[in-house]
Every structure is written in C-alpha cells, then in structure tokens.
NUDREN-223149 format. One record per residue (C-alpha): x, y, z; residue in three letters. Coordinates in pm, whole numbers, plus 50000, padded with zeros to 5 digits. Example, Ala and Ser with C-alpha at 12.3 -4.5 7.8 and 13.67 -1.06 7.14 Angstrom:
! NUDREN-223149
512304955050780Ala 513674989450714Ser 
This chain:
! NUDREN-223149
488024815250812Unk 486044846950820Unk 486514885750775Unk 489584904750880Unk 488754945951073Unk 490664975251176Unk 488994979251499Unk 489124996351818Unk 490064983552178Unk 487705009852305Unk 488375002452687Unk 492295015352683Unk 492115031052290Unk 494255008452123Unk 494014994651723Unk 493624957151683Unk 493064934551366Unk 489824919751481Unk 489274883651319Unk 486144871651306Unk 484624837951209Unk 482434836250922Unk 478294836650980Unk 478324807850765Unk 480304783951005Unk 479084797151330Unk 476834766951314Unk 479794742051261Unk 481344733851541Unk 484714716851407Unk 484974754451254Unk 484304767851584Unk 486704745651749Unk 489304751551496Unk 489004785851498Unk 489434791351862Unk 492574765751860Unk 494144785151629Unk 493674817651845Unk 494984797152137Unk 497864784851975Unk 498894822251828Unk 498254836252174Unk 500914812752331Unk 503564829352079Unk 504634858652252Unk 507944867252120Unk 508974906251977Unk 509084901151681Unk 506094881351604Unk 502574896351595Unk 500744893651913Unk 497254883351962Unk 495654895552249Unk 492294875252321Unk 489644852352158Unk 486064849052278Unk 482404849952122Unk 479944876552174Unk 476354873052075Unk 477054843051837Unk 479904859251685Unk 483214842151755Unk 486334866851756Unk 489884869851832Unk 492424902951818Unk 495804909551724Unk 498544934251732Unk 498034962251498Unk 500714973451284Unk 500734996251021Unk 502974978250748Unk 503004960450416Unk 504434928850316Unk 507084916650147Unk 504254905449865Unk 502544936549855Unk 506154951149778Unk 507424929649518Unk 503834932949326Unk 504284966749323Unk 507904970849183Unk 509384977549444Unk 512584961149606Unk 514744951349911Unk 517274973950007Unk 520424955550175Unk 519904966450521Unk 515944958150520Unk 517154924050337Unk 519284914650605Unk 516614928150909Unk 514054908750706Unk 516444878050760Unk 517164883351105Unk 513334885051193Unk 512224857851011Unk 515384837651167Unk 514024849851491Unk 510684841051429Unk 510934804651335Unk 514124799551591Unk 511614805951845Unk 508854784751753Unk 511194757951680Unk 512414757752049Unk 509124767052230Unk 508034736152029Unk 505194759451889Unk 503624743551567Unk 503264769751264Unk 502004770450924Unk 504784777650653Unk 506284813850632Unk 505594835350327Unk 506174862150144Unk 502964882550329Unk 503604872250653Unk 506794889450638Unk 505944927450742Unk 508134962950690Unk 506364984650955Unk 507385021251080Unk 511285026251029Unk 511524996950858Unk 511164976251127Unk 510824938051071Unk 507554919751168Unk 506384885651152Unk 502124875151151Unk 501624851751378Unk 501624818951170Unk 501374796351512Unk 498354768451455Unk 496814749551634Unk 497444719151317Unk 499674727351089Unk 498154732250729Unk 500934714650602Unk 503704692450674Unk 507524704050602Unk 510894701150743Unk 513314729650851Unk 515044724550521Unk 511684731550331Unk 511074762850577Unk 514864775850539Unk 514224772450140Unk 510864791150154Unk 512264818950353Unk 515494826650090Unk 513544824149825Unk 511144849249948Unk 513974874749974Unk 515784867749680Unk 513034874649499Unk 512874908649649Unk 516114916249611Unk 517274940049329Unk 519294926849050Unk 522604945849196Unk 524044962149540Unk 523024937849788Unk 525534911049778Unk 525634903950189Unk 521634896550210Unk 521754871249827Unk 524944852349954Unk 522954843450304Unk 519154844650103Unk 520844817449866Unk 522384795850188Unk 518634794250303Unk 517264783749955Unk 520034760549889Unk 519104723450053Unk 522604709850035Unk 524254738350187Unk 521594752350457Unk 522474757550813Unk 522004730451048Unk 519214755251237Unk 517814786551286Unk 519574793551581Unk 522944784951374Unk 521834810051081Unk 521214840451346Unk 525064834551430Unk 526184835051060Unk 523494864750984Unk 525044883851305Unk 528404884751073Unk 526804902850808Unk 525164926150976Unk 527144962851030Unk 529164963851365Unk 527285001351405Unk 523625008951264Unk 522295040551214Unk 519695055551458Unk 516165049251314Unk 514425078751182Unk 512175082951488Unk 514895080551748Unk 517135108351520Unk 513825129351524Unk 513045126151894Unk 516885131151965Unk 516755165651738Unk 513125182851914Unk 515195172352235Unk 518265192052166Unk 515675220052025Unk 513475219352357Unk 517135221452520Unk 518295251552325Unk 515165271152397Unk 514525264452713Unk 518545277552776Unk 517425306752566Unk 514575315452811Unk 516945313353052Unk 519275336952989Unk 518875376952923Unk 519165393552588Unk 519495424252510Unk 517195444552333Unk 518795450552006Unk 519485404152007Unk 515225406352077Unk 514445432251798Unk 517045416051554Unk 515385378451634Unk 511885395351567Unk 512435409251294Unk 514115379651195Unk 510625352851268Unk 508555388051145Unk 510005381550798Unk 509655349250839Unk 506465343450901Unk 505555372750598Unk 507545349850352Unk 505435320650473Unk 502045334150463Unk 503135350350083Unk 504115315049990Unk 501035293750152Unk 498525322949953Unk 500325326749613Unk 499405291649516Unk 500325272649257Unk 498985260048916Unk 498685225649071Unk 495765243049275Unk 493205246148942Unk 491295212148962Unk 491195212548535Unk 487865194548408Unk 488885158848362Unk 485555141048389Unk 485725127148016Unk 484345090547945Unk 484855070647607Unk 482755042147517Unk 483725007847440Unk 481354992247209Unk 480394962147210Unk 481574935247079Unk 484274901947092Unk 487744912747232Unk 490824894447355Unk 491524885547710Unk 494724875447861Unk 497004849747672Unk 494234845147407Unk 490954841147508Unk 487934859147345Unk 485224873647570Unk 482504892847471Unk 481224922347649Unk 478094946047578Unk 478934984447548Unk 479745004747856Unk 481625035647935Unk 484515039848149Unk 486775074048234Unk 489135084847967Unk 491455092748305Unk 492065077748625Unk 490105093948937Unk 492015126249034Unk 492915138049407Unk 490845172049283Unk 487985149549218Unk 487895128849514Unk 488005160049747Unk 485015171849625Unk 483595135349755Unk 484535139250069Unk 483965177650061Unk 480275163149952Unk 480135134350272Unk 481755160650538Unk 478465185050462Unk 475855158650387Unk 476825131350692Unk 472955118550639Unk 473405104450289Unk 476865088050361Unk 475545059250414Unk 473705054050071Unk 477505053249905Unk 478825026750138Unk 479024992350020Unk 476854967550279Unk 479964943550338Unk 482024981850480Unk 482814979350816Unk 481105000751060Unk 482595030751112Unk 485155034450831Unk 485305065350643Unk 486915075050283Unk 489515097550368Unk 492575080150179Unk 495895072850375Unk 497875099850467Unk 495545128550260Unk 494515146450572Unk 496325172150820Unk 497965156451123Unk 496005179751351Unk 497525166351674Unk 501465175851640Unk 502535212851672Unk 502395223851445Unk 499875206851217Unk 501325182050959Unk 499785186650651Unk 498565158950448Unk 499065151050078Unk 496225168049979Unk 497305202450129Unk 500665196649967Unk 499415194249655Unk 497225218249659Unk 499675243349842Unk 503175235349697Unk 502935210149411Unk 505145186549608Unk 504685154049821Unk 507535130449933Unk 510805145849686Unk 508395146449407Unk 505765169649204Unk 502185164149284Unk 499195183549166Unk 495725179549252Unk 495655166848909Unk 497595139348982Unk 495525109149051Unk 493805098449404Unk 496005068349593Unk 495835054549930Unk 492265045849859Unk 490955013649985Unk 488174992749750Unk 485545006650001Unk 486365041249914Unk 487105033949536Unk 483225015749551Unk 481635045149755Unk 483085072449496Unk 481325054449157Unk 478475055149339Unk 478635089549479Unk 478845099349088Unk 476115072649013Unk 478705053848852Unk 480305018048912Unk 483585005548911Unk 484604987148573Unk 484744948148614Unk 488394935048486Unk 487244925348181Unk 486014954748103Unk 489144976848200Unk 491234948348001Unk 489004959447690Unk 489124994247721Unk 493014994047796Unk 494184970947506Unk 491124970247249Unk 489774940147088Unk 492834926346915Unk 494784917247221Unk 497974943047214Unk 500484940047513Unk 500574979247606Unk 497975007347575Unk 499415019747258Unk 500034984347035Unk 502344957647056Unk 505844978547018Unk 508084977147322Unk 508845011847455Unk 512605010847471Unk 513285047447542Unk 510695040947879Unk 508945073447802Unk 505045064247684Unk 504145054348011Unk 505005067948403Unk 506145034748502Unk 509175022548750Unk 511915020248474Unk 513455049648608Unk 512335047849004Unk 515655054049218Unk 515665051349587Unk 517825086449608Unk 515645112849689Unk 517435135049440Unk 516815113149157Unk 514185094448952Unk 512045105148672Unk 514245109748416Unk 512705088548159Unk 509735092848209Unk 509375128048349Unk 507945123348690Unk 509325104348962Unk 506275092449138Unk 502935104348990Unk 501715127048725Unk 498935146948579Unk 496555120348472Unk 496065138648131Unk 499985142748142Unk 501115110047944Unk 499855113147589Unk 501915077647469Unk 499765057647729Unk 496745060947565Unk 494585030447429Unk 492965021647096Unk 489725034347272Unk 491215067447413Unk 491725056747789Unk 494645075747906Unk 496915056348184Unk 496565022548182Unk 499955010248131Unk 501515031548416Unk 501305059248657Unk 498965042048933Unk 497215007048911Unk 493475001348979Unk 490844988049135Unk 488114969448987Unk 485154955949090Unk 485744922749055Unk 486004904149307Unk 487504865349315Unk 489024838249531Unk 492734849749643Unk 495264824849532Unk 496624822549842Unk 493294809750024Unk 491474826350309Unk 488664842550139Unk 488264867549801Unk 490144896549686Unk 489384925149434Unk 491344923449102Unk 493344953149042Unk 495134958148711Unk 497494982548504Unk 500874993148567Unk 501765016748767Unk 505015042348862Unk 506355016949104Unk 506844987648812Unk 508704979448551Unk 505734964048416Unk 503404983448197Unk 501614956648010Unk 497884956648043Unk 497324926148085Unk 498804924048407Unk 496634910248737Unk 497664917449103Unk 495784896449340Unk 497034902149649Unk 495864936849815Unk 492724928350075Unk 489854952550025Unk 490904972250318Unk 494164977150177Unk 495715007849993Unk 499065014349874Unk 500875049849761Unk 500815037249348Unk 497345021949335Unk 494045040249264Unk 490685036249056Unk 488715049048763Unk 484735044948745Unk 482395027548433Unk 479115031048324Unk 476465011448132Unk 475255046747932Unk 476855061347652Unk 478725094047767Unk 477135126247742Unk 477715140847368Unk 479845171047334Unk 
C-alpha cells in the first residue's frame, strides 16, 4: 500500500523496514483503516521465526508501521538468479515455513498465502518468514492449498540431483492426496529427516575459535618466557609483518583501472522484441561494457570530496539519507583488525570470495538508486529495456548476443553452467567462477558490439513497471548473468525492489548522443 525504507530506530540504534502508506490514500480512510489493521494483525504474530513488527502510528499525516530488519534474500530472489537449495537449507526452509503457518493456524491468526519471497535465507542460513498475518485475508484457501503452495515453492528451488530428503517431503506438501493431516503433523515427519547432529553455524564456530585464541594468549601473558622463546616469536611476527606489507604494496595487475568507457550506437530503426513483436526505437548510445568496480570508485571517490553536489545525482523518489556505496565494497572499520571490503580485495589481491576479481570486473551490490545516481554523475541515463533488448540482440530478434546458435561447449558467455557450490571448484567452462573482466568475454558480444549481455552480471534498467506480484512497481532488469544457466537476452527478472542489490547484478549507462568519434 505504499513505499517500503531501511530506516533507523534512532532512540536505541536499531534497523527497521519502515512501511509507509502511500500520499495518495492518506485521504481514504478505508486505506487508512486497512492499513493500520494489517499492522495490528502482524504485530499480534510474535513467534521466532516470523518477522516481527514493532509499532504502527501516524506522524504529521503520514501513517507508518516498522518491522524486524533482516538482512536476507528470498527464496525468489534466489531461484531468479540461478541459484539453488542446498539439502540442509531445503529442509530448514521446510521446518520454518512448517513453523510459521503451524503457529498461525493454532493462534487462529488469519494470513495471506505463503510464497516464494516471503520465505527468507538470512545470516548463516538461517530461515525467516515475513510476516504475512492480515487483518482480511487477500484470499481464501484451505491448508491443502497452503501445504501445496509451500512444496512447490521448494521444489522449484531444489537442484535437479543430491537432495532427495527435502523433494520426497517438498512433494508430500505439493501432493493433495497424500498431504499431512496438519502442520503440526508435518513438523513431526520433517523432525525425521532432519540430521540427529547439525553442525555449529558459522558464527558460533567463529566466536568459539577468537575464544580459544583470547584463551591461549591470555595463558601466554601469563606465563614467563625466556628470552631466546621472545626473540625467536619476534622475529617470527617481524617477518611476518615484512612479508605482509611486501605483499599489500607489490600490487597486482588487477590494480590498473584499463580505459573501458567505450559506447556504440544503435541506430535507429524497427527491431524485434521478445517472442516477436516489432518496436521501433530512435538512435541512442549505450556502453560497449558493463559499469566497472574501477569506474564506480571514482563516483564515489567524486561524492566523498564534493558532499555539496551529491544531491544533484540522487533520484527525488531516494530515501533520505542513503548513500551509493554498494554492499559489502567498503572496509569493516569496526572489527580488529579492519575487514576489508571487495573493493580493497580487488584492488589489493585480485581475489574476493574463492574467486578472481579485478577492479575490472564489473560493479555489483548496487541498488537502482545508485545505478540511477552514477548515469547521471557521467551525464548519462540508464538504458530503458527496450533499448538494452536492441542493443543486446539487434534488430532481427536472435536468442543470445552472438546469433541464434546454442553454445554447447558453455564458453561464449560467463554464465552459471559451470557454478559449483565447492569453493575449490567452478569456472571451468567458462573461465571464471564468479565474475570477470568486463572486456574479458569476446563470444558475448552483440551484432552492435555490446560486450556482456548474455552473462557475467545482469542489469538494471530504467524502466520501471507494475511488479507481477502486486504491491507497487519494480525496475526491469535483464541479461544473464554468472549465477544462471540462462544467457538468452531476452530474459526479464521482475522481482528485485529498487532498494535491492544482489552479488551477480549490476548496470551499464545510455545516451541520446552519438559517441565521441575516435
């Protein structure tokens, strides 16, 4: 019913999602009504597992309510990009969302139906459900309908092979004639699946290992060494720390920030769109590559030394108090020692998460805000859909960058065909196992000469359109991208919220000028 902000509980510093009701209906007071129901209603779910909301009010005309913030995706945002259910998340997803509706069922609370974004992978890959408690149900269904819903939902996140435990109980839940009685029936059958012993989340196995490190030092201070243990451990963190200030200074190539500023122009003319349709489109220009991380630090290298013109970049709909810097790019200043950000890494060491990255690579973790604010920085826009659909495929409709021809070999483009969940493998298709070099893939190059659009990240655009699952608009964003198997052009994702980012998604900018001649 309105806008959706990361905001901040100022008075005891916490993160909220901050839901506001639209300007437009503040004068409606069904809306009004309805909106503060539904707050009511989510506010009386308090279960762990389910997201909590924390109050609802008005202020000045605007009517509000807040809710736990989580840092997470969903189940939809991972599916559209690729990626897939392992069999321990796939049988935590069931358990939560087994949870989730066992409890509203016997609190009596009523709920709109589950899906596959209200289903959330958080930190550790903890389980979370949004709080779908309403005041009315949207729409009417059984438990049989909601059981269906739910194994559907994972079975089509599960991979094709390797997680036999979470399809046997995903296909009880989508099957009506064989479903459990309940919910609270399912949790016993799912507590059968589920190993007798789980592994220690990541966090706990990290706080467990400084603790036996704070241990061993403190035992260390303790006890009395003698001088030749104290000159041999010197010596020992003296070479250390030379062989660590050699490494951080020597660089790497991935540090040169090569000129890839190139546009190409589209002409214009009638093209093919989607399954068939011609559009016509005047000429523009777009970037013959997508935006790199090289690029996009010199943005915010521009907005940390100019803070008076920031605001001239920002689009007017930005929330107050956002700023560009992508998802985990910058230095985690507050641990001990700092944490450096993907940025650093690839401009240090070449290397971000098991995998080669160079600050040639392209920019992700940007939002459609920040995507927006950099065109404009470079008085540039972003390219509507159509107009990246033209520029990827050319005017006579062809499936991938390069033609119609199926890659079989998986090569042309930097796409998922060869993504593997072991740390020590991927890429070997391909040659890169998450991103690369946006000038790197020659084969995924486009009748027009854009370089990319069939894999490596997807993109923004800047169009903007009703979201098929109600509740407002959502950019388009289009391409393939190392995550997916996909790597035709013509696919759409309409899913992501403006606010959102994601580690395989970033942008490239248009113009309505020729480019400069050579």
């Amino acid at each position: 019913m309105g806008p959706i902000y990361r905001a901040s509980q100022t008075n005891i510093e916490r993160l909220v999602r901050f839901y506001v009701l639209d300007a437009a209906l503040t004068s409606d007071k069904n809306a009004i009504t309805r909106f503060l129901s539904n707050a009511s209603a989510k506010a009386k779910a308090t279960n762990p597992v389910i997201m909590a909301v924390y109050e609802a009010g008005d202020s000045e005309g605007v009517y509000f309510y807040s809710c736990e913030y989580v840092p997470c995706r969903s189940i939809g945002q991972l599916r559209e990009s690729g990626g897939t259910l392992d069999e321990t998340t796939a049988l935590s997803v069931l358990k939560a969302a087994g949870e989730a509706l066992d409890y509203f069922a016997r609190e009596k609370i009523e709920h709109d139906l589950l899906t596959e974004n209200a289903l959330l992978i958080g930190p550790g890959n903890r389980i979370r459900v949004a709080n779908i408690a309403s005041n009315k149900a949207a729409q009417a269904f059984d438990v049989k309908a909601e059981m269906r819903r739910v194994g559907e939902i994972v079975l089509g996140a599960l991979p094709t092979s390797g997680t036999q435990k979470a399809r046997d109980l995903a296909t009880q839940l989508a099957d009506p004639e064989n479903c459990p009685p309940s919910w609270a029936a399912f949790l016993q059958t799912v507590a059968t699946y589920q190993p007798k012993a789980v592994i220690a989340d990541a966090y706990k196995l990290d706080a467990q290992e400084r603790a036996a490190i704070r241990i061993v030092e403190e035992s260390k201070k303790r006890q009395k060494r003698g001088m030749i243990i104290n000159s041999m451990v010197s010596l020992v963190l003296l070479a250390a720390a030379l062989f660590a200030i050699k490494y951080a200074l020597s660089g790497s190539k991935s540090a040169t920030v090569r000129s890839l500023e190139e546009m190409v122009e589209v002409p214009a003319g009638e093209f093919i769109y989607q399954d068939g349709k011609k559009e016509t489109l005047p000429a523009f220009s777009i970037d013959k590559y997508e935006v790199t991380i090289g690029q996009y630090a010199q943005f915010l290298d521009f907005l940390e030394k100019n803070p008076d013109k920031v605001a001239q970049y920002e689009h007017p709909e930005q929330p107050k108090g956002k700023t560009h810097v992508p998802v985990e790019w910058a230095d985690k200043k507050e641990l001990t020692p700092p944490f450096p950000g993907y940025y650093q890494r690839a401009k240090r060491w070449g290397r971000y998460k098991e995998a080669a990255l160079d600050v040639n690579s392209p920019v992700f973790g940007v939002d459609w805000f920040d995507a927006y604010a950099y065109a404009k920085w470079k008085g540039r826009r972003l390219p509507t859909e159509l107009e990246w659909e033209k520029a990827a495929r050319g005017t006579s409709g062809a499936k991938f960058s390069w033609g119609n021809e199926e890659d079989a070999s998986h090569s042309r483009a930097n796409t998922g065909a060869d993504l593997d969940p072991d740390p020590k493998k991927g890429g070997d298709k391909d040659g890169f196992k998450r991103w690369n070099p946006v000038d790197a893939k020659k084969g995924d190059k486009s009748p027009f000469g854009m370089v990319g659009a069939s894999g490596n990240v997807s993109e923004w655009t800047g169009s903007i359109v009703p979201s098929p699952e109600g509740g407002g608009k959502v950019p388009v964003i289009r391409g393939g991208n190392w995550k997916t198997n996909d790597p035709s052009v013509t696919r759409r994702i309409l899913l992501l919220m403006d606010l959102q980012q994601d580690d395989a998604l970033g942008f490239r900018t248009a113009s309505d000028t020729a480019p400069a001649k050579k």
